[in-house]
Phi, psi and omega in degrees: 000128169288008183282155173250154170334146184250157169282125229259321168302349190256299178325304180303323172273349173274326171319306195302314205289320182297336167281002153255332162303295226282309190301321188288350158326301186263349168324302190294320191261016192225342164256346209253353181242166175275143174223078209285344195280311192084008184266125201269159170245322124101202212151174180191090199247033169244293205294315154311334215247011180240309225261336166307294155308317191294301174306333220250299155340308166295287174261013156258008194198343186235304191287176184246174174270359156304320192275150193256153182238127137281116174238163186287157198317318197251027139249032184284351145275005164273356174304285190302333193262336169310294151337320164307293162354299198261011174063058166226043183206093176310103199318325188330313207257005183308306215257347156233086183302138171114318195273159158303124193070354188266222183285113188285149169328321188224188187275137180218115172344287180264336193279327204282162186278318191274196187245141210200101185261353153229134126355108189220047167291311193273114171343120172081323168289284175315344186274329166276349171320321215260006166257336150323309168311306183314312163293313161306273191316353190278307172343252151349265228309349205276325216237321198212118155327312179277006193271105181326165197262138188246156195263218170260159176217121219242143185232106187250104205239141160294152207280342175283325177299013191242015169268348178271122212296338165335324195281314191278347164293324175308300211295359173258336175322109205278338179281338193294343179307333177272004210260060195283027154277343168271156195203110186256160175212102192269100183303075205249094174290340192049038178230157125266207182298309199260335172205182186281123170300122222260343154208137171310305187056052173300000183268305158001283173290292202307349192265321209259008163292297210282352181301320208254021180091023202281157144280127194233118201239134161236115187276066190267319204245164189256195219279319186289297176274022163275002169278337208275331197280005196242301185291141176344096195099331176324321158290305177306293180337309178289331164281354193265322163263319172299323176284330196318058219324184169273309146287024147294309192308312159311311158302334176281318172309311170270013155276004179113144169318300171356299188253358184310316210267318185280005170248346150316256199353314197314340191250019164053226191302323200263018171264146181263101176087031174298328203282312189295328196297326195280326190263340157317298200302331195263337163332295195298163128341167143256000132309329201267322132004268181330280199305329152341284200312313217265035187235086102348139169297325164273002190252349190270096262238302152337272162321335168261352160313309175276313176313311203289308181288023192236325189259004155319306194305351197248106173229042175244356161208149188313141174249145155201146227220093162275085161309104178304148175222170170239088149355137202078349203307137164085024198225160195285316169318317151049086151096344206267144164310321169274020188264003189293279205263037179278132179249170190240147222269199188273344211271326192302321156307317172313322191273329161301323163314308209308323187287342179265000182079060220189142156247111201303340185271024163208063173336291198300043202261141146251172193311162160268139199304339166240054160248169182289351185250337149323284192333278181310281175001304194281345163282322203270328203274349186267350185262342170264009185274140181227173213271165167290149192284157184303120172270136189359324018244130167301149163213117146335074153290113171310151157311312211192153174254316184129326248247128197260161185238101201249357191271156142318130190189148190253176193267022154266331170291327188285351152285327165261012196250316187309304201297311212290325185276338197311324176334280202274349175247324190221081183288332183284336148324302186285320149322343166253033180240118162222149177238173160284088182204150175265067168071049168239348223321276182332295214275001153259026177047059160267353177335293190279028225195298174323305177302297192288324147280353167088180158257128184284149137182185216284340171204144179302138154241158195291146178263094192296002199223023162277347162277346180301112185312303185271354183270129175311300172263144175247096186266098187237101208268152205177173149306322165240059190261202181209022174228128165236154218225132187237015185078192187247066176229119203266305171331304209283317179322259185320330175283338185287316177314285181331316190281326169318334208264343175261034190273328167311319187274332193281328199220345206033022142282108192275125177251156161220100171265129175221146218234153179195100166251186181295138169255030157269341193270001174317322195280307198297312183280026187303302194318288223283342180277315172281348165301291207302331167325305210277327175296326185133356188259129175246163202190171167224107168306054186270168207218125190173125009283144184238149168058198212268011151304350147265086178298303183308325191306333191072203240253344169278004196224004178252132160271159179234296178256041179303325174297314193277347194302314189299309168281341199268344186265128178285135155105044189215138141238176215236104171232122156238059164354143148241349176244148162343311192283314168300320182311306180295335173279332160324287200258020150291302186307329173286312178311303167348303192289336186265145168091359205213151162312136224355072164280172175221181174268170193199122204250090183268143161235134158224202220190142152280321180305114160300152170204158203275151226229341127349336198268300234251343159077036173290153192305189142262292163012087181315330166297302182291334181294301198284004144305308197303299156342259213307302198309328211277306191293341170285359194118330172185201193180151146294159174229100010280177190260054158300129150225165307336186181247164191275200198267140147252151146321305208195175161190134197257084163291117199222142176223160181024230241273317212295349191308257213342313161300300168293354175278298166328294196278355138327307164291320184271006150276001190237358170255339183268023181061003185253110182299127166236106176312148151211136159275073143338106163243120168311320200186097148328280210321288170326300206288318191288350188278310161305320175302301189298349192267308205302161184090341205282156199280355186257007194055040179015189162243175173097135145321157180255108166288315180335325202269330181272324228257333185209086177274139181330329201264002202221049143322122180205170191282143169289097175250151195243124179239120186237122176272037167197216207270133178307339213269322155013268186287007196271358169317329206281346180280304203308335197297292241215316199105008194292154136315127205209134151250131198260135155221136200229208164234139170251270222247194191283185179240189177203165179329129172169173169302127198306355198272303161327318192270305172342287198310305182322353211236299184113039192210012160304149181282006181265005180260335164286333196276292194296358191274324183289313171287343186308307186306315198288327168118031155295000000 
């Protein structure tokens, strides 16, 4: 690092200040406001007080303002107050964690007022952002020239976060091996919420690091009583506290400087080298003895500095550096099994001032400015500061490719013949296009998309099949591909998607990351996709084969509730094409929407089912074609598109593969004398948003499709047809009063023929007919 060294006695007095700003954070938000509610606000001044040296370490003395930080969840007040520190924290906000407009429970991204480079709420998910992040920027430097030059990207995780197998799908990834910009710093406290974890098994982990090709730094003991361990009885002492379980270790801590030396001792007969151990022990103080035991490798502010500038040097693989810590450390809680949300009482604040140099009735003090720690601070805060991100170079999405569709065709395939022409119809688009899948790429039809771009990945490998005559895809993995393939992890797929989609705000490079699994497998990557959402990351999301329209596959290859999954997640809408001409303008119009201030995510239900792409009747008529356009992207149309529509019977709703049905028993209800209407609807998700704006006081945006699509003056009974869960559409009777039968899939399916699983479902057209004459009273 080109930074100069800092002085350690000075870092260590900012450590007192930060654990006391930090403890006084949530003090302040949980004694210091009225609160009425009976609802608690609760807070984590143990789980911060472990987290203080390390962090202090970090942004007083080691990152630059190139590098992005993940910090763990139940440490955010130490975040703010270090922020403060460093005057990127207005005092205003000190005092409210918790509150509306103040300080987030956890670190946020979009929400905090200060600077926050990840999101970490979700357990496990925040703690890999920032190696996703790590991938994104390699990504960009690989692709775009202009892409600010990026730092270390750091993961600061509790050692209970390494139960979530998220951490081990990232940390198993085979590229990630080549990634030496990462840097994780695991705070291993040996707690969890509810107890002292009774084994760690640090050999363990340290062994499933070094497997997957990590630098493995393990921090136990700091400097002072690694002097002690040198001296006479110093080995036994050290074996002595290493056989120790932790809730042994832990129970010494909290009996007193007193009792320190007799509960070594304690283990009698079975100690080695009791005599030298004994004559040590009686040596020490029993403060000194005492502050010896509690001197971690993570806590020695020194030792981590130098650890942190040491594993810089290795930059052809991830380092990750596991710091023994004390929960609580330096706070009365200390050490306690019960200490995750323990809060401290006012006499405990008091004695935490007096030990911090502090007047607890002026919380808020920074250093003073011509003190050495005033000084620094005010030097750490001009070198992290950083320029603002750029903005984006517009880019231009088409409307429509042009491209006419006369053949049967499905709209996952019709999505994948859409990627293959974007080269060549709309190149500066396509150039911000990278896509995903978790080793489905062929069987989501990315082929021709592959083909024409290649595969990224972190260093070119030789394409041993590139003279093969027969082979169909050409997997030529490089620097400048524009697809990347993560193995069969759905998790590491969507936190990556996430991080792709947030390169605009982050660097002001704009991506359209689109990602295309399974759409039964949607539920798994739900969390982590929607966090990156919650984070800032926009994407497109596709699902596809969707509900029990691959009949063969059975009933482990069907999704049911993916439509509400869809309707129901903020910062996403929801599209379920059924024809070829609709995927497109749908899903262009959604790219548009990714990558750019205030965008959004985008959710595809797709389809295997060819369908004739003839049934839906685009207009030719340009005028009308681009009617046809707008109604699709607002949510549905009629069929035929008559306005007004004449008096109906019935009206028939249909959304994606099942549409051939309802168009069908639409005819054969017209042969039965029974007027039937049909709606295509493109994206439920649209039409319930346009349903929820009327009445609203801000009047919402967006045409009211509604008026087209169920106009007042046309009333009729509803049947609703769905290839998912029926409750999808039952919204659409609120529109009107209508009278409405929903029908779908509740349960699972199973293997058989498509004609078969319909019937099996109840969503067949001879079940749309009885539903329909039922409603009319036929």
């Amino acid at each position: 690092m080109t930074h100069p060294a800092p002085d350690v006695d000075v870092l260590r007095e900012i450590a007192r200040r930060v654990l006391w700003l930090s403890a006084s954070i949530v003090d302040a938000a949980n004694a210091g406001r009225p609160n009425d509610s009976g609802v608690k606000v609760g807070g984590h001044q143990a789980s911060s007080a472990s987290m203080v040296d390390i962090m202090v370490a970090l942004w007083f003395a080691e990152l630059t303002a190139q590098d992005r930080v993940s910090v763990k969840p139940h440490a955010s007040p130490v975040l703010h107050a270090v922020n403060y520190l460093l005057g990127d924290l207005d005092e205003a906000y000190l005092p409210r964690l918790r509150e509306k407009g103040g300080l987030q429970s956890y670190p946020s991204r979009l929400k905090d007022p200060d600077t926050v480079d990840f999101s970490t709420g979700s357990v496990g998910i925040g703690a890999t952002a920032a190696l996703w992040a790590a991938m994104a920027h390699r990504y960009l430097s690989s692709r775009f020239a202009g892409t600010p030059t990026g730092g270390r990207f750091v993961s600061l995780l509790g050692d209970a976060e390494l139960d979530e197998g998220a951490i081990w799908e990232a940390v198993m990834d085979p590229a990630v091996a080549r990634m030496g910009e990462l840097l994780w710093v695991v705070d291993l406290n040996r707690q969890s919420l509810d107890r002292v974890v009774p084994d760690i098994q640090i050999a363990k982990l340290q062994g499933m690091f070094a497997a997957a090709g990590w630098q493995v730094v393990v921090l136990k003991w700091g400097r002072i009583i690694s002097e002690l361990f040198e001296r006479p009885g110093g080995p036994a002492l050290r074996a002595r506290l290493e056989a120790m379980p932790n809730e042994e270790y832990q129970r010494m801590l909290r009996a007193g400087p007193a009792q320190t030396a007799e509960r070594i001792l304690a283990a009698g007969d079975t100690l080695t080298g009791a005599a030298e151990l004994k004559a040590l022990l009686d040596e020490l103080d029993p403060a000194e003895l005492a502050a010896a035991v509690r001197d971690l490798g993570g806590h020695d502010i020194g030792l981590l500095v130098d650890t942190f500038r040491a594993v810089d040097a290795d930059a052809d693989r991830p380092t990750v550096v596991f710091a023994y810590t004390v929960k609580g450390r330096g706070l009365p809680t200390e050490g306690h099994p019960n200490n995750h949300s323990a809060l401290l009482t006012g006499a405990q604040m008091d004695v935490l001032a007096a030990s911090s140099g502090v007047d607890r009735a002026a919380p808020w003090q920074r250093f003073d400015p011509d003190s050495a720690a005033g000084r620094w601070c005010a030097e750490r805060g001009r070198a992290l500061r950083r320029e603002p991100v750029a903005t984006p170079a517009q880019v231009s999405v088409p409307a429509q490719l042009g491209h006419a569709y006369r053949k049967p065709i499905s709209t996952q395939a019709a999505l994948g013949r859409l990627l293959a022409d974007l080269p060549r119809d709309a190149p500066s688009a396509a150039a911000r296009v990278v896509t995903c899948s978790p080793d489905v790429a062929s069987s989501t039809n990315l082929g021709g998309w592959i083909n024409k771009t290649g595969v990224w990945a972190v260093q070119d490998r030789h394409d041993w099949f590139a003279d093969d005559a027969e082979r169909v895809l050409r997997w030529q993995e490089n620097r400048t591909g524009q697809h990347i393939e993560l193995g069969i992890a759905e998790v590491n797929l969507v936190s990556l998607l996430g991080e792709l989609g947030a390169t605009w705000s982050r660097w002001g490079e704009r991506l359209i990351p689109i990602a295309t699994i399974y759409d039964p497998f949607v539920s798994r990557a739900l969390e982590p996709w929607s966090y990156g959402i919650y984070a800032g990351g926009q994407s497109i999301l596709v699902g596809t084969p969707s509900g029990v329209t691959l009949a063969p596959e059975g009933g482990a290859h069907q999704s049911i509730t993916t439509p509400s999954i869809g309707l129901e997640q903020p910062g996403c809408v929801a599209w379920e094409p059924a024809f070829p001409q609709d995927l497109e303008w749908c899903f262009l119009h959604a790219m548009g929407r990714v990558g750019v201030p205030g965008g959004t995510s985008a959710y595809f239900r797709l389809s295997t089912r060819p369908v004739d792409p003839r049934l839906c009747a685009v207009p030719d008529d340009p005028a009308l074609r681009e009617r046809r356009r707008r109604q699709a992207v607002a949510g549905g149309y009629r069929l035929p598109a008559a306005h007004p529509p004449p008096a109906e019977d019935v009206t028939l709703v249909g959304v994606g593969a099942i549409m051939p049905e309802v168009i069908e028993a639409a005819a054969a209800l017209a042969a039965e004398g029974v007027n039937a209407g049909v709606v295509c609807l493109t994206s439920p998700d649209v039409v319930f948003r346009s349903f929820q704006q009327r009445g609203a006081r801000d009047g919402g945006t967006g045409g009211d499709i509604l008026s087209e699509l169920f106009p007042d003056g046309h009333r009729a009974p509803l049947v609703t047809v769905h290839d998912g869960h029926p409750h999808t559409l039952a919204f659409l009777a609120a529109i009107r009063g209508d009278r409405i039968r929903c029908l779908g899939v509740t349960d699972f399916g199973q293997s058989s023929s498509l004609a078969d699983a319909y019937r099996l479902h109840g969503i067949d057209t001879v079940s749309i007919v009885d539903a329909a004459l039922t409603l009319t009273g036929r």
